[in-house]
C-alpha positions in Angstrom: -1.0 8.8 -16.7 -4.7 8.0 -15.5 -4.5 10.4 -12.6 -8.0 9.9 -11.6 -7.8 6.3 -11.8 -4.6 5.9 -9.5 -6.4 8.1 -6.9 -9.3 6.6 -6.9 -7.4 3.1 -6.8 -5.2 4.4 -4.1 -7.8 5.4 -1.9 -10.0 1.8 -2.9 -6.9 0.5 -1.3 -6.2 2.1 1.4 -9.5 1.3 2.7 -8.7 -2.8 1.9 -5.1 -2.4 4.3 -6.7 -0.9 6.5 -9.7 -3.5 6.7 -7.5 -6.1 6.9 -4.6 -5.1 9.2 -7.8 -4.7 11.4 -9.3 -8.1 10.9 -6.0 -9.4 11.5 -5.5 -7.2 14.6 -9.2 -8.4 16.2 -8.7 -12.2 15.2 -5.5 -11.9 17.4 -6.7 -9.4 20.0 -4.4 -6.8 19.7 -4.6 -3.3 18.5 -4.3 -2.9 14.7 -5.9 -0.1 14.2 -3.4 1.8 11.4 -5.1 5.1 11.4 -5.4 5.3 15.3 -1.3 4.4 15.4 -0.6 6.9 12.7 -2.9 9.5 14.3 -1.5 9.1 17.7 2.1 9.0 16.2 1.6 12.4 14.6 -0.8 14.3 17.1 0.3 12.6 20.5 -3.0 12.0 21.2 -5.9 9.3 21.6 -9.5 10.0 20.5 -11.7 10.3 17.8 -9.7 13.8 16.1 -6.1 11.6 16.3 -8.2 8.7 14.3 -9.2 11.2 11.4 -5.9 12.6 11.5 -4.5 9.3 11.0 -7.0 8.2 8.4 -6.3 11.5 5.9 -2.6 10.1 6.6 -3.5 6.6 5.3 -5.0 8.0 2.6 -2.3 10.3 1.4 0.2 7.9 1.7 -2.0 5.4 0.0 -3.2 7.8 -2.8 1.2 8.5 -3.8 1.6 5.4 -3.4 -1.0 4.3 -6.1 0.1 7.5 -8.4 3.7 5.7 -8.1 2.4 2.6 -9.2 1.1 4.1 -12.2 4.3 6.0 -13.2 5.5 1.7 -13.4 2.8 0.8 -15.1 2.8 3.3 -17.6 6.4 3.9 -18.3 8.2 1.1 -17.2 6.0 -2.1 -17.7 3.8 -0.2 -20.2 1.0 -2.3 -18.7 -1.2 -2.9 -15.9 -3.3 -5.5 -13.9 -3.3 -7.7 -11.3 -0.4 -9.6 -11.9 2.0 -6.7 -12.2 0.3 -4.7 -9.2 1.3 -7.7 -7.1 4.8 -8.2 -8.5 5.2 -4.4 -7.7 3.6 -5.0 -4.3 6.5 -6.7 -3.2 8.7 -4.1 -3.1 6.2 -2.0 -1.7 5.8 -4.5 1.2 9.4 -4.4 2.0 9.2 -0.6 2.2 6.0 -0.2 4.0 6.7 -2.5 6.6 10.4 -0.8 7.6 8.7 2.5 7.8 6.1 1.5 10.1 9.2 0.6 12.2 10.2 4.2 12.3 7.1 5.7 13.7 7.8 7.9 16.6 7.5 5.7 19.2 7.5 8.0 21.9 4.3 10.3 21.6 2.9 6.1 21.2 4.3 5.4 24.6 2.9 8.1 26.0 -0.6 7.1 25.4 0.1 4.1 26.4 0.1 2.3 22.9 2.6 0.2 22.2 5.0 1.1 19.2 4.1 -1.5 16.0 7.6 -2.2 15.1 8.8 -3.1 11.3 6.0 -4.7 9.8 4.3 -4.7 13.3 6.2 -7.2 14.3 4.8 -6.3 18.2 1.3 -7.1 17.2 2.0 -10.5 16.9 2.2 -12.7 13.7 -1.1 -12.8 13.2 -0.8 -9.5 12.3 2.6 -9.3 10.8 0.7 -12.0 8.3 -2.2 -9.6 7.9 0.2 -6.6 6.9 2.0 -8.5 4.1 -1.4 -9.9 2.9 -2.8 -6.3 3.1 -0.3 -4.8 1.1 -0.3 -7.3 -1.4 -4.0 -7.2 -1.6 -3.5 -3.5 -2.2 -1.0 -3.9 -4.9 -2.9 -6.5 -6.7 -6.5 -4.0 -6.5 -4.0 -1.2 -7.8 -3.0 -3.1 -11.1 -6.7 -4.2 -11.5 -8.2 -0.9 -11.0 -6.0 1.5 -13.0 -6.8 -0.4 -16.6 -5.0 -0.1 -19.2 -2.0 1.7 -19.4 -1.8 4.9 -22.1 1.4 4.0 -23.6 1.1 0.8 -25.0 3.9 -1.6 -25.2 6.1 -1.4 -28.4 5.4 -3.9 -30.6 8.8 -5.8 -31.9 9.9 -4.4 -35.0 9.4 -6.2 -38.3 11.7 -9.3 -39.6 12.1 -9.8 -42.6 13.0 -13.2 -44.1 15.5 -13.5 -46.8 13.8 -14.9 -49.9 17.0 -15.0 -52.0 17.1 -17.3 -55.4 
């Protein structure tokens, strides 16, 4: 496995979500703003600490998430790219989306933040759109970054015609 690369692709997309969760978020004025959530979800606080908090979170989770994608790549599809990234994206989507369900919504209410719901359904569909698109994004830069894979893919075994009499 390409360590380096799936880091470095990881964190290349962490910083596209959150760009565009925030985009979508702004277009539809309402907070989108994934590190602030995640940094108020895990420190019960608002502010500029809560938001770096939340941002090393982003990146960790985005930086496994990218070294999974390279465990597929490299020993499951035996191949990378765009292509694959995005077909593997939509699994990740699915899971990404129900775990921002199940952030703690009470140290959110508390600040006076409304919890996101499953795929942030409580931002409105602006922003729902904007998560899907994000992740997909992130998938699809994953695959593209990471290059190609160490183990190649077996090539089929010989056939051999029968050239009988």
């Amino acid at each position: 496995m390409k360590l380096l690369h799936a880091v470095a692709a990881g964190v290349a997309g962490a910083v596209l979500v959150y760009l565009i969760v925030f985009a979508a978020g702004a277009l539809s004025s309402n907070d989108a703003d994934l590190c602030l959530l995640t940094g108020a979800s895990l420190t019960g606080r608002l502010g500029g600490w809560s938001w770096i908090i939340g941002a090393a979170g982003q990146l960790i989770v985005a930086t496994a998430a990218a070294i999974v994608y390279a465990a597929i790549f490299e020993w499951v599809t035996r191949r990378a790219g765009a292509v694959i990234g995005f077909i593997i994206a939509l699994g990740h989507v699915v899971v990404a989306g129900i775990a921002v369900g199940f952030m703690p919504a009470s140290r959110l209410i508390a600040d006076d933040i409304a919890p996101p719901g499953a795929f942030m359904e409580y931002r409105g569909l602006l922003v729902v759109a904007g998560f899907i698109l994000a992740h997909l994004a992130y998938g699809t830069l994953v695959g593209t970054l990471y290059g190609r894979t160490r183990h190649r893919p077996e090539s089929p075994a010989a056939v051999w015609r029968d050239v009988g009499p």
